[in-house]
DRENDO-1510 file (C-alpha; in Angstrom, 1 decimal, always signed):
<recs>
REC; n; res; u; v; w
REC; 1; UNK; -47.5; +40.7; +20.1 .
REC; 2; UNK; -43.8; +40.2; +19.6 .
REC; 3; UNK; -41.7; +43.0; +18.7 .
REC; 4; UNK; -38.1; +42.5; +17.0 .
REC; 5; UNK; -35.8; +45.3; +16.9 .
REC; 6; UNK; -32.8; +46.1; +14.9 .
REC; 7; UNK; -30.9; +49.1; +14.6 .
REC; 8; UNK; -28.0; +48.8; +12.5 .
REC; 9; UNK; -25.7; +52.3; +11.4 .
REC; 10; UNK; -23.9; +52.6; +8.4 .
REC; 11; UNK; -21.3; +54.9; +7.9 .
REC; 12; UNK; -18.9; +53.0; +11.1 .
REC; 13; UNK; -20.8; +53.4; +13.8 .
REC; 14; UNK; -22.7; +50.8; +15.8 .
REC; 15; UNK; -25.4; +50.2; +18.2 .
REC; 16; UNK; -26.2; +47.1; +20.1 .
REC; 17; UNK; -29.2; +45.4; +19.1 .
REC; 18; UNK; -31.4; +44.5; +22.0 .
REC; 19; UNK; -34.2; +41.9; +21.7 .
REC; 20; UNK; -37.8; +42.0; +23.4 .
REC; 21; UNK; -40.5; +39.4; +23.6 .
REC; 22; UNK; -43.8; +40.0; +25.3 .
REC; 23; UNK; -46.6; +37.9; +25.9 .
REC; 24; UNK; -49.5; +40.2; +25.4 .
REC; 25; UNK; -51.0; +39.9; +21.9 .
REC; 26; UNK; -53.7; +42.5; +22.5 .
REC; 27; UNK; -51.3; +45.2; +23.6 .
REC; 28; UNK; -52.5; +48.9; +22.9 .
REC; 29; UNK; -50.5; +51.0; +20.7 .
REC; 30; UNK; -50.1; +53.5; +23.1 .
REC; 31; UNK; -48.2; +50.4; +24.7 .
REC; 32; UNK; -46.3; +50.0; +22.3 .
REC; 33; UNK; -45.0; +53.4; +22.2 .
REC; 34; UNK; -43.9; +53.6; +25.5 .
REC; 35; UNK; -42.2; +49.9; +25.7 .
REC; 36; UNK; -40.3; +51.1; +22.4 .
REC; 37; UNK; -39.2; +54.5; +23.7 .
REC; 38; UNK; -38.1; +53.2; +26.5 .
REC; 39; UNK; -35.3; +51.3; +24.8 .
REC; 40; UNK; -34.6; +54.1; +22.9 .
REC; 41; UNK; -34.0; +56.1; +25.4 .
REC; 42; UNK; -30.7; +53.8; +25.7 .
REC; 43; UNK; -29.4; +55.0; +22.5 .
REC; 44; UNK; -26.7; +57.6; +22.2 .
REC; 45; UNK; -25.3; +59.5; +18.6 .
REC; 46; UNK; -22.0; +60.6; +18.0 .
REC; 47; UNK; -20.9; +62.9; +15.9 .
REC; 48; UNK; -20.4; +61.3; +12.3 .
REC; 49; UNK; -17.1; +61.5; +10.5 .
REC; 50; UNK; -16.3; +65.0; +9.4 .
REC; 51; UNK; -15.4; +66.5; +5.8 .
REC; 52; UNK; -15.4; +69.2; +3.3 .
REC; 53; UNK; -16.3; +70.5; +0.1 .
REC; 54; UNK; -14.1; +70.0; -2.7 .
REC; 55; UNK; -11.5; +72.1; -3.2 .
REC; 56; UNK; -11.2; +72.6; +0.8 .
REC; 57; UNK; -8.3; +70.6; +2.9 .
REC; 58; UNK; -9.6; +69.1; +6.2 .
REC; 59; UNK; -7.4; +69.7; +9.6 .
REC; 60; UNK; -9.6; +68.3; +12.1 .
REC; 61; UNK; -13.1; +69.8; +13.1 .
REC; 62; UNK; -12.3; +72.6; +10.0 .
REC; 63; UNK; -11.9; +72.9; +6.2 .
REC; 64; UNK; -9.5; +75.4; +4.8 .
REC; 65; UNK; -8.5; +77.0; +1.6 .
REC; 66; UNK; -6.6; +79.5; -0.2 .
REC; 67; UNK; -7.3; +82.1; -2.3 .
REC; 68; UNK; -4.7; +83.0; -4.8 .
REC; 69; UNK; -6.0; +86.5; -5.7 .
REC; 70; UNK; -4.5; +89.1; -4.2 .
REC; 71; UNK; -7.0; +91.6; -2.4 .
REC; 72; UNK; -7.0; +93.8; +0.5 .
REC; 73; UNK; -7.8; +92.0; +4.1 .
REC; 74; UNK; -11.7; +93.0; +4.4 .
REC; 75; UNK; -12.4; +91.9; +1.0 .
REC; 76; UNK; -10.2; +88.5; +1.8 .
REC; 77; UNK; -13.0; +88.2; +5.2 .
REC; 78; UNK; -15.8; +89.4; +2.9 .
REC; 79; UNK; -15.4; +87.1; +0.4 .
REC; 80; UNK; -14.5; +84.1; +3.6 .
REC; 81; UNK; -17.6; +85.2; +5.0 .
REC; 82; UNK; -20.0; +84.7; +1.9 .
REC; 83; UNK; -18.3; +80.5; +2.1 .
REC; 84; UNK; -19.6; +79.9; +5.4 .
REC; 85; UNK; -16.3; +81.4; +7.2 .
REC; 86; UNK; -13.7; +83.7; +8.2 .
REC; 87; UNK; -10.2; +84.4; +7.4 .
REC; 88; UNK; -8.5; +81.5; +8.7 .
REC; 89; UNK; -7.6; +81.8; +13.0 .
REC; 90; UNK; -4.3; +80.1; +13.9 .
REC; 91; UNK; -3.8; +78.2; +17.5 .
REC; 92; UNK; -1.2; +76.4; +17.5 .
REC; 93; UNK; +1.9; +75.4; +15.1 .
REC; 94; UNK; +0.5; +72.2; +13.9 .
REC; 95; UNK; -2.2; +74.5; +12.4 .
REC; 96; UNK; +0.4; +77.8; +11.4 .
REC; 97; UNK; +2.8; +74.9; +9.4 .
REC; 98; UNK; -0.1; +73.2; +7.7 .
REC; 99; UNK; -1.7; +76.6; +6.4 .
REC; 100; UNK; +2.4; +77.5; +5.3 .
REC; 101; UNK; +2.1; +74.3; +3.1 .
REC; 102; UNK; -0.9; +75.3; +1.6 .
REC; 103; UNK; -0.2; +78.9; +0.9 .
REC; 104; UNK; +3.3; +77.2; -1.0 .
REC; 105; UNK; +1.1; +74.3; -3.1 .
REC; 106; UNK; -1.8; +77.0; -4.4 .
REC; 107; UNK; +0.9; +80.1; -4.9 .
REC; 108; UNK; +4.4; +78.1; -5.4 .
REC; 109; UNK; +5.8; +80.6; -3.4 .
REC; 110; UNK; +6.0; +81.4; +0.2 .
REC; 111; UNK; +4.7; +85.1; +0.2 .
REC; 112; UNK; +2.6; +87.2; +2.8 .
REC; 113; UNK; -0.5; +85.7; +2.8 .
REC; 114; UNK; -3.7; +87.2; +5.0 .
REC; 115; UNK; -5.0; +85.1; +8.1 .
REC; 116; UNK; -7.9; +86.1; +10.3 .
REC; 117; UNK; -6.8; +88.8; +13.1 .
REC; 118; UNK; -6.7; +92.6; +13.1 .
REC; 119; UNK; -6.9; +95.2; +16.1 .
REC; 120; UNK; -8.7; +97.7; +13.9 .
REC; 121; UNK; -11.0; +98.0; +17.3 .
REC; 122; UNK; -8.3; +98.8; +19.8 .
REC; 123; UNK; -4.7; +99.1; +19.0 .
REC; 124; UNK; -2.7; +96.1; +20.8 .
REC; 125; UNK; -5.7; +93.8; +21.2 .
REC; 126; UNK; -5.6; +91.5; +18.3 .
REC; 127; UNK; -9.1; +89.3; +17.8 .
REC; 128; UNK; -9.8; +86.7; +15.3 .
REC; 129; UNK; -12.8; +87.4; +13.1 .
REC; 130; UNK; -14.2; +84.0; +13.8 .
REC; 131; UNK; -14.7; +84.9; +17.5 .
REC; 132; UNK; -12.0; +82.5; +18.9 .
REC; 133; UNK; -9.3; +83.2; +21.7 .
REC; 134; UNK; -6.5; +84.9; +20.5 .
REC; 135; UNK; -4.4; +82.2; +22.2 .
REC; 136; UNK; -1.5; +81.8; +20.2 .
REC; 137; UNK; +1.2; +84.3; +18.1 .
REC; 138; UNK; +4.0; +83.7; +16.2 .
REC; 139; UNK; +5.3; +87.2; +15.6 .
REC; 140; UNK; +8.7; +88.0; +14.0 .
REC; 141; UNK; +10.9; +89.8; +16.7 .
REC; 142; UNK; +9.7; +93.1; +16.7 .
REC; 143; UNK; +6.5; +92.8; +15.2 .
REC; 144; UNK; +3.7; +93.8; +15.9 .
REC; 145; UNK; +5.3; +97.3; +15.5 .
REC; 146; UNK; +2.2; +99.6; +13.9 .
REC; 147; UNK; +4.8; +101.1; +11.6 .
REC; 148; UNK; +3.3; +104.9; +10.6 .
REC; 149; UNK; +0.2; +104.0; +12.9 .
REC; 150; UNK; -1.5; +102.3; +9.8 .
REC; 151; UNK; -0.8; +98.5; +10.6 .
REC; 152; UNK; -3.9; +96.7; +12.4 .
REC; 153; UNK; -4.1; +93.7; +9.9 .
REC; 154; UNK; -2.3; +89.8; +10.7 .
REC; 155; UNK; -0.3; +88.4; +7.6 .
REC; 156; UNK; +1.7; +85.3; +7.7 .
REC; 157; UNK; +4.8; +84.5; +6.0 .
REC; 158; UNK; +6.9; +87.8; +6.6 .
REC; 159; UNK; +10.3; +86.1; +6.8 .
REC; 160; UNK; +8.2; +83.0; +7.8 .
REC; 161; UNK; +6.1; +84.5; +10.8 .
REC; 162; UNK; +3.1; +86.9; +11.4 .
REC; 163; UNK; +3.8; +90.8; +10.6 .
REC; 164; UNK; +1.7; +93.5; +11.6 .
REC; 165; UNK; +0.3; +95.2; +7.8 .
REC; 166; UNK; -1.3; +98.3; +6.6 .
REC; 167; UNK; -5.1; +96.4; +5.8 .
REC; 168; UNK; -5.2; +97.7; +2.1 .
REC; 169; UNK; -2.4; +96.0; +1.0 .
REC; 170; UNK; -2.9; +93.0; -1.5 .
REC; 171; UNK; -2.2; +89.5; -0.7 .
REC; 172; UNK; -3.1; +86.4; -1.3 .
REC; 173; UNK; -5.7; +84.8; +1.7 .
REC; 174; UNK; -6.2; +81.6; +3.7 .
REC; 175; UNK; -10.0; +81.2; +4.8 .
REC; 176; UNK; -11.6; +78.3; +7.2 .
REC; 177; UNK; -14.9; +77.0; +8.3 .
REC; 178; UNK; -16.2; +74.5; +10.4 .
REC; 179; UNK; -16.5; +71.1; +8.8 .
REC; 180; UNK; -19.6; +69.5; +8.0 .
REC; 181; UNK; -20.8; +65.8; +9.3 .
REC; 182; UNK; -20.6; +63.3; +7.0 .
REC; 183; UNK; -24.2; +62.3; +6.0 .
REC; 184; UNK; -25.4; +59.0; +7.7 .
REC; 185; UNK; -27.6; +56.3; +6.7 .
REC; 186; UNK; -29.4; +54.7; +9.4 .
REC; 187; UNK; -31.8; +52.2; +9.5 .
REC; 188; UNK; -34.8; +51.0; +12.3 .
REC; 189; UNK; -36.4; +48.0; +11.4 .
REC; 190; UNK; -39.3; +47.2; +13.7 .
REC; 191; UNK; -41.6; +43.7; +13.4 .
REC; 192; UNK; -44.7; +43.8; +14.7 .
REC; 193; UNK; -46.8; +40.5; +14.7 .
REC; 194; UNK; -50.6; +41.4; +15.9 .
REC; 195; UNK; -53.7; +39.6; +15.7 .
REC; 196; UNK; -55.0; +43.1; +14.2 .
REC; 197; UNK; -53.5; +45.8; +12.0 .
REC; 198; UNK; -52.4; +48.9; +13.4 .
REC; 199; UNK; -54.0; +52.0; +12.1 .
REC; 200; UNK; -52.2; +54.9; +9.6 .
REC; 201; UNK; -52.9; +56.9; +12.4 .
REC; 202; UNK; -51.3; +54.8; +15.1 .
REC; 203; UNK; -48.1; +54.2; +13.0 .
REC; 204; UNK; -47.5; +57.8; +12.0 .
REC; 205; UNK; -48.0; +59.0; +16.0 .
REC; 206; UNK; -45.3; +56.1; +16.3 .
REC; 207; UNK; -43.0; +57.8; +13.9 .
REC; 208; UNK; -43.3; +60.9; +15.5 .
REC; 209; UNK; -42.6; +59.3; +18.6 .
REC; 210; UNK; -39.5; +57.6; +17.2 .
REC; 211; UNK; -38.0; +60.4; +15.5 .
REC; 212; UNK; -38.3; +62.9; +18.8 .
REC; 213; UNK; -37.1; +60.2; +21.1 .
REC; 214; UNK; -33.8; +60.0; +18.2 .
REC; 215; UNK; -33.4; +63.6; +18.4 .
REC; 216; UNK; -33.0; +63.9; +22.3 .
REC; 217; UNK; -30.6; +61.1; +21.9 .
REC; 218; UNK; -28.4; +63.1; +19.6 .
REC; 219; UNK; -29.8; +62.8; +16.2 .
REC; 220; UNK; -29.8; +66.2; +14.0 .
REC; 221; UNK; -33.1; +67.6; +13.6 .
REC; 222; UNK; -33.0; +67.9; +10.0 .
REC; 223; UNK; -32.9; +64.4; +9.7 .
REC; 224; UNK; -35.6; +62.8; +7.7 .
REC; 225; UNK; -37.1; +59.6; +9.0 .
REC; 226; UNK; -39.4; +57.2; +5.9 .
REC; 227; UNK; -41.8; +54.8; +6.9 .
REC; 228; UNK; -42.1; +51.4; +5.0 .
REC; 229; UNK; -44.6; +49.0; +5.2 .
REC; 230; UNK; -44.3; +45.6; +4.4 .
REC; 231; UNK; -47.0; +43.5; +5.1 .
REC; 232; UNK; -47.2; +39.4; +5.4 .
REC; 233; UNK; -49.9; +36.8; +5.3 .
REC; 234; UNK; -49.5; +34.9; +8.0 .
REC; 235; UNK; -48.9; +31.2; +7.5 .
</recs>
């Protein structure tokens, strides 16, 4: 039996393709499993390209958007939420400035605009609502300042920075969300040259074979693996 396999990715990414001869014409199936999975086991995934829906702007792993109608900051999360994320968490100024020039393209103005943080739960202690370390601030000086004991809501762009607001106010919001992977297209093509057909049975057991030995490397597990048959005379 000689086996020939070629992996080839689309989408970028690229595996080397190995090559295996053997000698044994009347190997077993079962054989064949194990010699195969074997040199998957040697394959790794990566994480694909990432991207977003339309209509979302992509700043690395996460999409973000915002959302010119003015509402108070629990409907601005609620309404994050139901998309698939949260009111947008800020750690770093690379992220701060890039939110900044999306409030200013979607409202043409440079208003106060809800982001993700509140200490609703315990005055002083301010926590994103998408569960991330509150690692970063860029207060105005004097802010946070709980003005009449009724400000436990983050808005960005008071006088450029983050103000301390009253939660019921409304503003305009900016929401995020992890990006998605691209989706990949990825081929196996195995040639199997036998004196004898392999059984439907012994083929599908193979696929289920392949596809578990894919997922340990890496693969998602809502991946959907075809079989095709293609059968040749010999000459």
């Amino acid at each position: 039996m000689q086996i020939q396999k070629n992996m080839k990715k689309i989408n970028r990414q690229k595996v080397t393709v190995h090559r295996y001869l053997f000698q044994q014409i009347h190997m077993s199936s079962v054989m064949l499993f194990i010699l195969l999975l074997s040199e998957l086991s040697t394959l790794s995934f990566t994480q694909s390209d990432l991207k977003c829906q339309r209509s979302w702007t992509q700043l690395g792993s996460r999409c973000f958007k915002i959302f010119t109608t003015e509402t108070t900051w629990d409907n601005a999360e609620q309404n994050c939420v139901s998309m698939g994320g949260h009111l947008a968490s800020v750690h770093n100024m690379q992220v701060y400035a890039f939110i900044q020039a999306l409030v200013l393209n979607a409202t043409k103005s440079n208003n106060p605009t809800w982001i993700g943080a509140s200490d609703t739960v315990q005055e002083g202690v301010w926590v994103w609502t998408d569960g991330t370390a509150f690692d970063y601030t860029y207060w105005f000086t004097g802010q946070p300042d709980n003005s009449n004991r009724i400000e436990d809501c983050l808005s960005m762009n008071y006088l450029g920075a983050w103000n301390d607001a009253p939660c019921t106010i409304l503003y305009p919001s900016a929401c995020a969300k992890p990006a998605i992977p691209a989706k990949i297209k990825a081929e196996i093509q195995l040639e199997i040259i036998s004196e004898k057909d392999l059984l439907e049975s012994d083929t599908e057991e193979l696929l289920q074979k392949i596809k578990q030995k894919l997922m340990d490397s890496g693969m998602p597990n809502n991946t959907t693996i075809h079989l095709k048959n293609i059968y040749k005379k010999p000459k």
